[in-house]
C-alpha positions in Angstrom: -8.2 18.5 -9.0 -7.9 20.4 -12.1 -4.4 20.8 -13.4 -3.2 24.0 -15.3 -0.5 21.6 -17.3 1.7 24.5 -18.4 1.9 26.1 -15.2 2.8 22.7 -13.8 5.1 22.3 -16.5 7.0 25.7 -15.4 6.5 24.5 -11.8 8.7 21.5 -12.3 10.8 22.0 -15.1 12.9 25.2 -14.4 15.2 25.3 -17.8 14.1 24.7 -21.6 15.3 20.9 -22.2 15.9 19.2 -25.4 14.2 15.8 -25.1 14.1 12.5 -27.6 11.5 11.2 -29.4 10.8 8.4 -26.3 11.4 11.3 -23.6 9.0 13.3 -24.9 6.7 10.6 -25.0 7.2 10.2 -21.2 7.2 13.8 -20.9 3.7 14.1 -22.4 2.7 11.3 -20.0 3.4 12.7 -17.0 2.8 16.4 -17.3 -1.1 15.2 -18.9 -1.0 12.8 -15.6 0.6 14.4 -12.7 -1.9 12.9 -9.9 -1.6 9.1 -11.6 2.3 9.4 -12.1 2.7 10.1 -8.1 1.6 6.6 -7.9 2.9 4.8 -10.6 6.2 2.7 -10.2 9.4 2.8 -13.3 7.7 -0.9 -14.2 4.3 0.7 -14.3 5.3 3.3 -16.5 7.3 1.7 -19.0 4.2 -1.0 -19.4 1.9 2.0 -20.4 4.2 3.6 -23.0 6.3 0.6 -23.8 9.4 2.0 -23.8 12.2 0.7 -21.8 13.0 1.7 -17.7 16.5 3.1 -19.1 14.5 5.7 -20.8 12.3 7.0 -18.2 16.1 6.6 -16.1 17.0 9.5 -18.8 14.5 11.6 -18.3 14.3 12.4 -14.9 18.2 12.8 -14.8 18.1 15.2 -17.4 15.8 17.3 -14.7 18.2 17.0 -12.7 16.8 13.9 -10.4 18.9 11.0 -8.8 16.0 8.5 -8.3 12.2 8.3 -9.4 11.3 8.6 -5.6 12.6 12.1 -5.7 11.5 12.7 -8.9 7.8 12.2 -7.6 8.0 13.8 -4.3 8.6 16.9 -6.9 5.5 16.2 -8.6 3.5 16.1 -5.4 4.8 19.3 -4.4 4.4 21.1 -7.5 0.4 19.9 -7.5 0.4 21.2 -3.9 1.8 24.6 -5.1 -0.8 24.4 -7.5 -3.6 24.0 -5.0 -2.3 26.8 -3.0 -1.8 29.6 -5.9 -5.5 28.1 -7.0 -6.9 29.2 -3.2 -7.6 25.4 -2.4 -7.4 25.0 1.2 -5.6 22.5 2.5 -8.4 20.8 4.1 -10.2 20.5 1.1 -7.1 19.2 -0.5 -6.6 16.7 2.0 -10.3 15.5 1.9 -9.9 15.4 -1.8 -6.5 13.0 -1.9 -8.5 10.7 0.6 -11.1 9.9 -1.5 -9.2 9.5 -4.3 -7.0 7.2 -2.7 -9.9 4.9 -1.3 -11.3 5.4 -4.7 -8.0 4.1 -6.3 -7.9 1.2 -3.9 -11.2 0.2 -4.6 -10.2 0.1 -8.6 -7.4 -2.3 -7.5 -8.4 -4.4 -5.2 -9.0 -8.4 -7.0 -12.0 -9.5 -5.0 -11.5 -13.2 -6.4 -7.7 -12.1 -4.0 -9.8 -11.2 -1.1 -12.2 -14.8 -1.1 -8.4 -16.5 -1.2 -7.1 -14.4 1.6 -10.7 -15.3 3.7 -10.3 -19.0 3.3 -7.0 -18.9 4.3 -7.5 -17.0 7.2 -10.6 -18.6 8.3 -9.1 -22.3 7.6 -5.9 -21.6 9.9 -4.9 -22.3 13.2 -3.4 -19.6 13.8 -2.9 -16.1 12.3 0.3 -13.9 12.9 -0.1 -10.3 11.8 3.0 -8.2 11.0 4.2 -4.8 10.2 6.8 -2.3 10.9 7.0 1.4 11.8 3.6 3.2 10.5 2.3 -0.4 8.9 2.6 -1.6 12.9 -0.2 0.6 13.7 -2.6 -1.0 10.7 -1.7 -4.5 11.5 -3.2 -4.0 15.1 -6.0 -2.5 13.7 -5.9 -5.2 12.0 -5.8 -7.6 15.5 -8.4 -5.4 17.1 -11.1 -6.0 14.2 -9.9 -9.5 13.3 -10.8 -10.8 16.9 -14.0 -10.2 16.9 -14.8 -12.8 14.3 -13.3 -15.6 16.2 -9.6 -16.1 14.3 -7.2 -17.1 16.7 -4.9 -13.7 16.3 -2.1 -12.2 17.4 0.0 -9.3 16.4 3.9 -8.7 16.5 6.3 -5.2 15.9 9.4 -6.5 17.3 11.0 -8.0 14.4 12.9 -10.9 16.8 9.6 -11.7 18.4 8.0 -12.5 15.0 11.2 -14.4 14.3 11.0 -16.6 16.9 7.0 -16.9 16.9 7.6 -18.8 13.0 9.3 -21.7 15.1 5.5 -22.8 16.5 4.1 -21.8 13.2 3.3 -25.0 10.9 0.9 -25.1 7.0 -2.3 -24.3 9.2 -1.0 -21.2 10.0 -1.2 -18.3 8.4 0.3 -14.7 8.0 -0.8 -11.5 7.3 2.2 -9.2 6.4 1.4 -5.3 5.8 4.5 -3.5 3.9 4.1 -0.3 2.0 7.4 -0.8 -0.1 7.3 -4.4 -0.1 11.0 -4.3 0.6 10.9 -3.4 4.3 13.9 -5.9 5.6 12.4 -7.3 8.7 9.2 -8.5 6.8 10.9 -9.8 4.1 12.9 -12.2 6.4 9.8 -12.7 8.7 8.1 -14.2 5.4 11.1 -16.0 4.3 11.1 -17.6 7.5 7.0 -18.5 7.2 7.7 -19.9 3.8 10.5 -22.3 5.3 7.7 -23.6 7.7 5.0 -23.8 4.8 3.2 -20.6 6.0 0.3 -19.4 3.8 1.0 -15.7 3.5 -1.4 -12.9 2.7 0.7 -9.5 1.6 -0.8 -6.0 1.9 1.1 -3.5 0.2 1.7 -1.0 -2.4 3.8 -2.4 -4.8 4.1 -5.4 -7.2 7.1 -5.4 -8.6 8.9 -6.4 -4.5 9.8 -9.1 -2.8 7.2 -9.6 -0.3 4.9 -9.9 -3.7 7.7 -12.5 -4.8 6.8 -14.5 -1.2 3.2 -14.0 -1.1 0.8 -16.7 -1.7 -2.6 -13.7 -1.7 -1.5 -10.5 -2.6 -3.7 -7.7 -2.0 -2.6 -3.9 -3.3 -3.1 -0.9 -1.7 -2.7 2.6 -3.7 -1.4 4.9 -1.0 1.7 7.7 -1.6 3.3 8.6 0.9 5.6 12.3 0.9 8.0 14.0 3.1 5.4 16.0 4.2 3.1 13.9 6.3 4.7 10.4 5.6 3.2 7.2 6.4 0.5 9.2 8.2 -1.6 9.8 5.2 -2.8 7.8 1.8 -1.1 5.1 2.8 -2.9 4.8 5.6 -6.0 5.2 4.6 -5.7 2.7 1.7 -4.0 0.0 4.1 -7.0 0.5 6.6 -9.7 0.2 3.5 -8.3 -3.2 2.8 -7.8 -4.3 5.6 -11.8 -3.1 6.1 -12.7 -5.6 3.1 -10.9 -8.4 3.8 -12.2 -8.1 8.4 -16.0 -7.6 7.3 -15.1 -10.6 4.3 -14.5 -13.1 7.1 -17.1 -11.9 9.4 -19.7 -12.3 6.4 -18.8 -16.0 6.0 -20.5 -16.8 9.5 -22.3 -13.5 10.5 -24.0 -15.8 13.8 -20.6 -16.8 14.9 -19.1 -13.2 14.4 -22.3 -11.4 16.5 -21.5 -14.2 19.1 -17.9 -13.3 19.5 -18.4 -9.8 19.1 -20.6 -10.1 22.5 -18.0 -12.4 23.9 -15.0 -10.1 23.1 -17.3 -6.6 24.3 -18.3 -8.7 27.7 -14.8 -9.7 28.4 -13.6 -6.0 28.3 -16.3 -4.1 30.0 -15.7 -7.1 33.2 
């Protein structure tokens, strides 16, 4: 999407603003990268410009902002305004943040990550796949796909059920852990609990700087946003389901005889 800059400068700042030297540096940053800043993190930021997280703190508050989740949510919705005083409709916008966020995903993803996370899976016992809320509905994607290669799968929502399912788990199992956040409080204990019974884990999310990343023994990104408009059921999404994509057909490459054989066995055992 092209960006008029100053109209989203008037767009999101509403008041003339005297800035530092540093905040203008961050100012310059984000109004020349709207679309990139609604998926960077404070860490992320302050790693580009090198300046420090109290800074880019500063900044936003002088806008008027309480936290840099709000701050962004702004930004989205200023590009949105932007795409509706440009006549863009909103299908085309939609197509258009979809591919970029596959395309983003794609830039991120550490391939040498993904051969890990295959070995792991394909070498365990036993596989437990886990998410909450929106990140539910991708881990039994997940499940559904995962099957048909032969892994001995299952996949849990209720937090107390994936508690309890850690107590047969042992180091040949192995967990696959979807979180956008990172920080979501069931998963974290879930994985804390996997790492008390020497669990591999494999961690799909969004963010580096969590916990879950912390716990992880494969991390593999996604680059999804997700807004107050359409919330979980958007680029986050989409970028969970393209990795989880890569790392189903991964496995199924390893052995592609095996995975037509259970792909017949699974089909047969439905249609009976």
């Amino acid at each position: 999407m092209i960006i008029d800059k100053i109209k989203f400068e008037s767009i999101l700042i509403k008041e003339h603003i005297a800035f530092s030297k540093t905040e203008k540096r961050i100012h310059n940053y984000i109004v020349n990268n709207p679309e990139q800043v609604i998926y960077d993190t404070l860490n992320s930021i302050t790693n580009k410009l090198h300046v420090g997280e109290a800074s880019i703190v500063r900044y936003f508050k002088k806008l008027g902002y309480s936290n840099f989740i709000t701050f962004k949510m702004d930004i989205y919705k200023a590009l949105q305004e932007l795409s509706i005083k440009n006549g863009l409709p909103y299908i085309d916008n939609i197509t258009d943040n979809m591919i970029d966020v596959i395309q983003k995903t794609k830039a991120s993803i550490d391939m040498k990550a993904v051969e890990k996370a295959t070995d792991l899976i394909l070498s365990s016992k036993q596989v437990i796949i886990a998410g909450m809320g929106t990140s539910h509905t991708t881990a039994l994607d997940m499940f559904s796909k995962i099957i048909r290669t032969g892994v001995n799968a299952i996949v849990v929502n209720d937090s107390h059920f994936g508690y309890m399912y850690t107590a047969v788990l042992n180091e040949e199992s192995c967990a696959i852990i979807y979180s956008f956040s990172g920080e979501t409080e069931e998963m974290v204990k879930f994985a804390m609990n996997c790492k008390e019974k020497n669990v591999k884990i494999i961690v799909i999310s969004n963010y580096t700087n969590s916990t879950l990343y912390q716990l992880a023994d494969v991390f593999l990104k996604t680059n999804g946003f997700e807004n107050e408009i359409s919330g979980g059921f958007f680029c986050s999404k989409i970028s969970q389901m393209y990795v989880c994509d890569i790392l189903v057909t991964s496995c199924a490459l390893r052995d592609i005889e095996k995975t037509k054989k259970y792909v017949q066995e699974v089909t047969n055992t439905v249609l009976k």
